[in-house]
N, CA, C and O atoms as a GROMACS GRO file, in nm:
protein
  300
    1UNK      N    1  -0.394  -5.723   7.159
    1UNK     CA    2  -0.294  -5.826   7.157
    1UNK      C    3  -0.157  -5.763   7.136
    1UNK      O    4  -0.127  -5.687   7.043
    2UNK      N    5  -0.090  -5.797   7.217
    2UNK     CA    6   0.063  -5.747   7.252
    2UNK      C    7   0.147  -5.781   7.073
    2UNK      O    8   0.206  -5.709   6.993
    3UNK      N    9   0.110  -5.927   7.078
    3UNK     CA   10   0.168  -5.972   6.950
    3UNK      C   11   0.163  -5.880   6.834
    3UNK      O   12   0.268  -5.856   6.775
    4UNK      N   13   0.061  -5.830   6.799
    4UNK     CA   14   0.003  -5.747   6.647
    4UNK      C   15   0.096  -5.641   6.684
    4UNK      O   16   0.164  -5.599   6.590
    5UNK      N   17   0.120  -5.576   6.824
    5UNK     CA   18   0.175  -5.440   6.804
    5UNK      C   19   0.372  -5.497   6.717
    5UNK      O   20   0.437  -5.479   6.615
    6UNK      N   21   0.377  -5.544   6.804
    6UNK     CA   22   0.537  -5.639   6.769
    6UNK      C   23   0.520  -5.652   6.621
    6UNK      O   24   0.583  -5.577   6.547
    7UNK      N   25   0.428  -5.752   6.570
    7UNK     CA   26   0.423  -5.801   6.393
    7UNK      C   27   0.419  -5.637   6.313
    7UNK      O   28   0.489  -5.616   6.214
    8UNK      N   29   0.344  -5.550   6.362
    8UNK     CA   30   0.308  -5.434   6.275
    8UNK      C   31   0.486  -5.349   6.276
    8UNK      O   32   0.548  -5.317   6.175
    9UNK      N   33   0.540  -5.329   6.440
    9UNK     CA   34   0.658  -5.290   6.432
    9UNK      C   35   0.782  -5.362   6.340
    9UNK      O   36   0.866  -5.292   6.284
   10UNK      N   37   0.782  -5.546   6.327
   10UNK     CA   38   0.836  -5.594   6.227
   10UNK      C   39   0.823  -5.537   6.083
   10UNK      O   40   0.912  -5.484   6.017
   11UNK      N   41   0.689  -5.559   6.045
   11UNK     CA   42   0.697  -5.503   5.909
   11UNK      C   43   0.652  -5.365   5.879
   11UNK      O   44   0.583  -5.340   5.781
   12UNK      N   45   0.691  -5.275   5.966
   12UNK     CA   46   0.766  -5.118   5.982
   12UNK      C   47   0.934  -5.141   5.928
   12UNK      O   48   0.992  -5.082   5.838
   13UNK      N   49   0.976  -5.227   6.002
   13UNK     CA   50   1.117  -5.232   6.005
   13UNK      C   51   1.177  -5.265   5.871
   13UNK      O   52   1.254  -5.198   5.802
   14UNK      N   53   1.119  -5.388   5.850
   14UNK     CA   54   1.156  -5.447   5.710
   14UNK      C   55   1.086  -5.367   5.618
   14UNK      O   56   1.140  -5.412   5.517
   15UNK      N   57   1.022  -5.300   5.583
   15UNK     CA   58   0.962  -5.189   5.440
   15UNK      C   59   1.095  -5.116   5.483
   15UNK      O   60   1.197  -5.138   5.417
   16UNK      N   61   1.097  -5.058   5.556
   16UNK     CA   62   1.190  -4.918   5.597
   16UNK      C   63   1.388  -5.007   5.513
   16UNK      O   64   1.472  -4.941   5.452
   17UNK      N   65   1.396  -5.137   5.540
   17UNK     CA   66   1.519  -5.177   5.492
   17UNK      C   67   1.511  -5.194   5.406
   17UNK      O   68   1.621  -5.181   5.353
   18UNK      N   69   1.365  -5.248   5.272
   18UNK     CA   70   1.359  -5.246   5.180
   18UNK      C   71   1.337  -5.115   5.093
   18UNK      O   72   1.363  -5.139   4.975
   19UNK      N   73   1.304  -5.005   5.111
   19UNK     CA   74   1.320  -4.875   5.076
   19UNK      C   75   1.470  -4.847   5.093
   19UNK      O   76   1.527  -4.791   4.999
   20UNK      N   77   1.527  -4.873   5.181
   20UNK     CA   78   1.644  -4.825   5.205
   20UNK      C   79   1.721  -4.913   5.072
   20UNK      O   80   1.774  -4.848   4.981
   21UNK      N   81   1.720  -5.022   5.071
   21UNK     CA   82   1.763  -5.044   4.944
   21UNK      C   83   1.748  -5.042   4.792
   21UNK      O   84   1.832  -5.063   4.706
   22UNK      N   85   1.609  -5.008   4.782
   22UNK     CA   86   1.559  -4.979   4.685
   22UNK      C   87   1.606  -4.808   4.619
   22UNK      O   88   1.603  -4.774   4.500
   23UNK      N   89   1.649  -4.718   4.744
   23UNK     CA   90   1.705  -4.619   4.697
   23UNK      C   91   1.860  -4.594   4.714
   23UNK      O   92   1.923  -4.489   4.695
   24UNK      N   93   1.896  -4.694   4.747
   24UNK     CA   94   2.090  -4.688   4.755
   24UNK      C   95   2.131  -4.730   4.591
   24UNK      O   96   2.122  -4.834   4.525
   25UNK      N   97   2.192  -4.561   4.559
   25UNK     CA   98   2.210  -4.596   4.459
   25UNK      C   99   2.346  -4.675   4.405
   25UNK      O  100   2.348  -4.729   4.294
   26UNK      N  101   2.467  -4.677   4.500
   26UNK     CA  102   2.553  -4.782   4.501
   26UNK      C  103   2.546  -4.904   4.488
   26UNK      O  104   2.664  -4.939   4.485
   27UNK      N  105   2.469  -5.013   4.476
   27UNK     CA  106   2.464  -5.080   4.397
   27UNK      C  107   2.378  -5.159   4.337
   27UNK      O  108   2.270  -5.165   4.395
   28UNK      N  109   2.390  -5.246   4.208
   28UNK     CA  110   2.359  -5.265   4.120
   28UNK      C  111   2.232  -5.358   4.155
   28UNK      O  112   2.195  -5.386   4.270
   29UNK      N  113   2.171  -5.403   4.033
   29UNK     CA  114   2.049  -5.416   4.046
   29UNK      C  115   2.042  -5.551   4.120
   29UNK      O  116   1.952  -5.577   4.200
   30UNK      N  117   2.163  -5.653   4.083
   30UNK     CA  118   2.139  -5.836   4.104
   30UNK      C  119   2.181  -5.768   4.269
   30UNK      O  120   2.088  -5.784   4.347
   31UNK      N  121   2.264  -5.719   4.311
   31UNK     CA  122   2.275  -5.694   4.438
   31UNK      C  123   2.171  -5.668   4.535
   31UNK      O  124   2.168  -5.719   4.647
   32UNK      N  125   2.057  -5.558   4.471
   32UNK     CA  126   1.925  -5.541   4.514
   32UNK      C  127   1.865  -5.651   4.554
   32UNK      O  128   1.815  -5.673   4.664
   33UNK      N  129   1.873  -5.758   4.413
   33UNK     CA  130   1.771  -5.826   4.444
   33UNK      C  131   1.824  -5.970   4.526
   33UNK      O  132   1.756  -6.052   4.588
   34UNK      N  133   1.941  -5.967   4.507
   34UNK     CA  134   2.010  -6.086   4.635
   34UNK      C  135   1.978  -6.013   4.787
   34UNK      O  136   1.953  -6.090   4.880
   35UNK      N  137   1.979  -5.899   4.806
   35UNK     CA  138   1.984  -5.892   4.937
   35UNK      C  139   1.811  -5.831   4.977
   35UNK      O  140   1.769  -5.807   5.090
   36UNK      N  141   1.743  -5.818   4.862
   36UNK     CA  142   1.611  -5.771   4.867
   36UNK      C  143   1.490  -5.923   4.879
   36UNK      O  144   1.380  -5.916   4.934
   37UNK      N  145   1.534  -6.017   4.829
   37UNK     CA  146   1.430  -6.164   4.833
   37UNK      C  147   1.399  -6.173   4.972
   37UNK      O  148   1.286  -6.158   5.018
   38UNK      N  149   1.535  -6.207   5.061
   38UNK     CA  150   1.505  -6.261   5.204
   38UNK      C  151   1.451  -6.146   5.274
   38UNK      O  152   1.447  -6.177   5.393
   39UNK      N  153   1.408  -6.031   5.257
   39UNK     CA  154   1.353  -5.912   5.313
   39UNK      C  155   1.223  -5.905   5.269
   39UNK      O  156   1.154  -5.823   5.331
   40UNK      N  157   1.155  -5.982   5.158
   40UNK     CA  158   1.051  -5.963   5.080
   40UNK      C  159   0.988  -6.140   5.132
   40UNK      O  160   0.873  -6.169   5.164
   41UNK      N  161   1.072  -6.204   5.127
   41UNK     CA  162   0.976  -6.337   5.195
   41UNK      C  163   0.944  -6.323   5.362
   41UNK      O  164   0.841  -6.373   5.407
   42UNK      N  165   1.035  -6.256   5.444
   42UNK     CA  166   1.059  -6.221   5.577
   42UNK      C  167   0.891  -6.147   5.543
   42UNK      O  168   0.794  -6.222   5.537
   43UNK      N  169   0.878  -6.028   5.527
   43UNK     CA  170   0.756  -5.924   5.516
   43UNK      C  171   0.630  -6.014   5.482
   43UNK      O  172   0.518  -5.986   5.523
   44UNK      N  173   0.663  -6.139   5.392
   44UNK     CA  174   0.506  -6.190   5.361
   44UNK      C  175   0.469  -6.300   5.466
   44UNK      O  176   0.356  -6.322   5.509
   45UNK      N  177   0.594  -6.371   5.501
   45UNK     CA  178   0.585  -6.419   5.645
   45UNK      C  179   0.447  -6.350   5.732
   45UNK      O  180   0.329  -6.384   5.740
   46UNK      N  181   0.544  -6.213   5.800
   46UNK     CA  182   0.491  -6.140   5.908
   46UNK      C  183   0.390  -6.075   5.834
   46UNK      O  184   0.332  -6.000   5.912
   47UNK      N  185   0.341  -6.068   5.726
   47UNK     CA  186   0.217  -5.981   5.716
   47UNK      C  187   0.045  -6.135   5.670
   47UNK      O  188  -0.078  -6.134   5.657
   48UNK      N  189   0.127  -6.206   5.667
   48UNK     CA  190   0.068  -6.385   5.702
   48UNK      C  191   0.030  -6.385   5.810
   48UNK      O  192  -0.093  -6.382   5.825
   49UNK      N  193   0.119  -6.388   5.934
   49UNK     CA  194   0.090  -6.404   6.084
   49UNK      C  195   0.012  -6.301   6.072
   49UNK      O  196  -0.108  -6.326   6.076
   50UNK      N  197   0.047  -6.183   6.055
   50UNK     CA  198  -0.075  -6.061   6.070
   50UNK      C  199  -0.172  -6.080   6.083
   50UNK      O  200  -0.236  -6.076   6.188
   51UNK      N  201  -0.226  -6.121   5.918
   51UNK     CA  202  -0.374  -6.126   5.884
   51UNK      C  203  -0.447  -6.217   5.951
   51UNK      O  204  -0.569  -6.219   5.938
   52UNK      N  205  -0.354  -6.337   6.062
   52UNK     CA  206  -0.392  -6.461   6.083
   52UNK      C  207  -0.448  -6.425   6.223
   52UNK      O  208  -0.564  -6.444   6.262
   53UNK      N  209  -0.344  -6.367   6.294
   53UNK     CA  210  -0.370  -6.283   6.427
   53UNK      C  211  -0.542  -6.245   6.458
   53UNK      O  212  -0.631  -6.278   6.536
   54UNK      N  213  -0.513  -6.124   6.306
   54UNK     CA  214  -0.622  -6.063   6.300
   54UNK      C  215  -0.762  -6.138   6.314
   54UNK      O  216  -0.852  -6.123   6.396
   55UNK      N  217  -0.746  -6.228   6.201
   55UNK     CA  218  -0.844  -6.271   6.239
   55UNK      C  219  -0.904  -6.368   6.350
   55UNK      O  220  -1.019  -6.411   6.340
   56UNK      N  221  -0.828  -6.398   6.450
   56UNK     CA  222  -0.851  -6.552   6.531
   56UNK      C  223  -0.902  -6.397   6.671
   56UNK      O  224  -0.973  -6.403   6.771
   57UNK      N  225  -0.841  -6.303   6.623
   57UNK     CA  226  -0.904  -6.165   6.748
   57UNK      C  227  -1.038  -6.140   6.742
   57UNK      O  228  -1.111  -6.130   6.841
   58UNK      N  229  -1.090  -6.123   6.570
   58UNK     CA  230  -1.212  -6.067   6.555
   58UNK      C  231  -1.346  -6.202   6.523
   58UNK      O  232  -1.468  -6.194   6.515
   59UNK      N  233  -1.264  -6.302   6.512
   59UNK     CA  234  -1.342  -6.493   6.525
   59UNK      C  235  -1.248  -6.522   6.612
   59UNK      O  236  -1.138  -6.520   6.555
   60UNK      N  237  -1.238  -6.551   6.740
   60UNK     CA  238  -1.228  -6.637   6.866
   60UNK      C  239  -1.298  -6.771   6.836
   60UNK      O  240  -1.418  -6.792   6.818
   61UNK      N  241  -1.176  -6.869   6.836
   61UNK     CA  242  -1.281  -6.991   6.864
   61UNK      C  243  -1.367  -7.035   6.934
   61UNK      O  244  -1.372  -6.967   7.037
   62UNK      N  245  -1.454  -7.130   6.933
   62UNK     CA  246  -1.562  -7.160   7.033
   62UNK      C  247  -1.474  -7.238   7.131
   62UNK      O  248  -1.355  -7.267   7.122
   63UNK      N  249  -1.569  -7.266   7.236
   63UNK     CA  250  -1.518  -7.295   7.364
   63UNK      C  251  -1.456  -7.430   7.335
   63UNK      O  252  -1.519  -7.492   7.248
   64UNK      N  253  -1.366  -7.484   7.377
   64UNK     CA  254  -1.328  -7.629   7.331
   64UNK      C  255  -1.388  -7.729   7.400
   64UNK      O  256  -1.436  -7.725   7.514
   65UNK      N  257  -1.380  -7.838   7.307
   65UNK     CA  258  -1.482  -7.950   7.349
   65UNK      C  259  -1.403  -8.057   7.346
   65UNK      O  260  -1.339  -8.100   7.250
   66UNK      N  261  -1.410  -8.111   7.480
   66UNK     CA  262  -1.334  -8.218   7.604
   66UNK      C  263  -1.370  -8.349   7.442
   66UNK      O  264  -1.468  -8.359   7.369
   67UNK      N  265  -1.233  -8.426   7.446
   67UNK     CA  266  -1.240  -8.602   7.402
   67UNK      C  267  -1.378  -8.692   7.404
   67UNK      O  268  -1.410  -8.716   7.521
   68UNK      N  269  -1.430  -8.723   7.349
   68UNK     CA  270  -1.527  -8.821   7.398
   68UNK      C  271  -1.501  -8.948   7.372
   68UNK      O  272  -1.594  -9.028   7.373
   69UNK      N  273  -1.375  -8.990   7.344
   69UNK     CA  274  -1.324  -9.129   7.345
   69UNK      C  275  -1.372  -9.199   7.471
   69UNK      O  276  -1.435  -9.304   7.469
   70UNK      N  277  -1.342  -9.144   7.562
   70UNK     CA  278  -1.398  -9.226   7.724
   70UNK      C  279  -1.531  -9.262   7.766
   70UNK      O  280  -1.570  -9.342   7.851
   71UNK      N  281  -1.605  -9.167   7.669
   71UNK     CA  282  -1.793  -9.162   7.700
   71UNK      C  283  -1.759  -9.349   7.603
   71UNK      O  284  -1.839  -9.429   7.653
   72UNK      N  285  -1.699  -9.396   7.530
   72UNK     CA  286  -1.711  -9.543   7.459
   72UNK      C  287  -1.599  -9.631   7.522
   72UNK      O  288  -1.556  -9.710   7.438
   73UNK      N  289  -1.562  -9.638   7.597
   73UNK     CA  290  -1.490  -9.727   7.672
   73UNK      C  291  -1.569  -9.802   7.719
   73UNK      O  292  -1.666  -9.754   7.777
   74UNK      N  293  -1.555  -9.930   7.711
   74UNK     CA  294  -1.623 -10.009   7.821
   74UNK      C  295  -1.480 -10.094   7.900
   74UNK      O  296  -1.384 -10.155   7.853
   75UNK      N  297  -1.519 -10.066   8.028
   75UNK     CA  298  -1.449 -10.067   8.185
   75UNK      C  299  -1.471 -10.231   8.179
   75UNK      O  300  -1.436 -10.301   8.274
   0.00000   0.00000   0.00000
């Protein structure tokens, strides 16, 4: 699935910006963590879709099954 390679490259990206801030030592800690939250909910997002991906790849749903509202109609 094309998708997983994309989600795995997302949260490549975002660890790599959160390290990056986690070691800039210019500034202070509330700064970290104002600009570190939306990078840390972003990552649990995409590692959500991940696991979700994952699994609908390795359980495929069953074949879908057509309405049967019409089998009780009476014409």
């Amino acid at each position: 699935m094309i998708s997983l390679t994309h989600l795995e490259a997302a949260l490549a990206s975002v660890d790599t910006e959160v390290k990056a801030l986690l070691y800039n030592q210019s500034l202070s800690q509330s700064e970290k963590d104002a600009k570190m939250l939306p990078l840390l909910r972003e990552s649990k997002v995409l590692k959500q879709a991940h696991e979700d991906l994952c699994y609908l790849r390795d359980n495929p749903p069953s074949a879908p099954i057509s309405c049967k509202v019409g089998s009780y109609r009476e014409e």
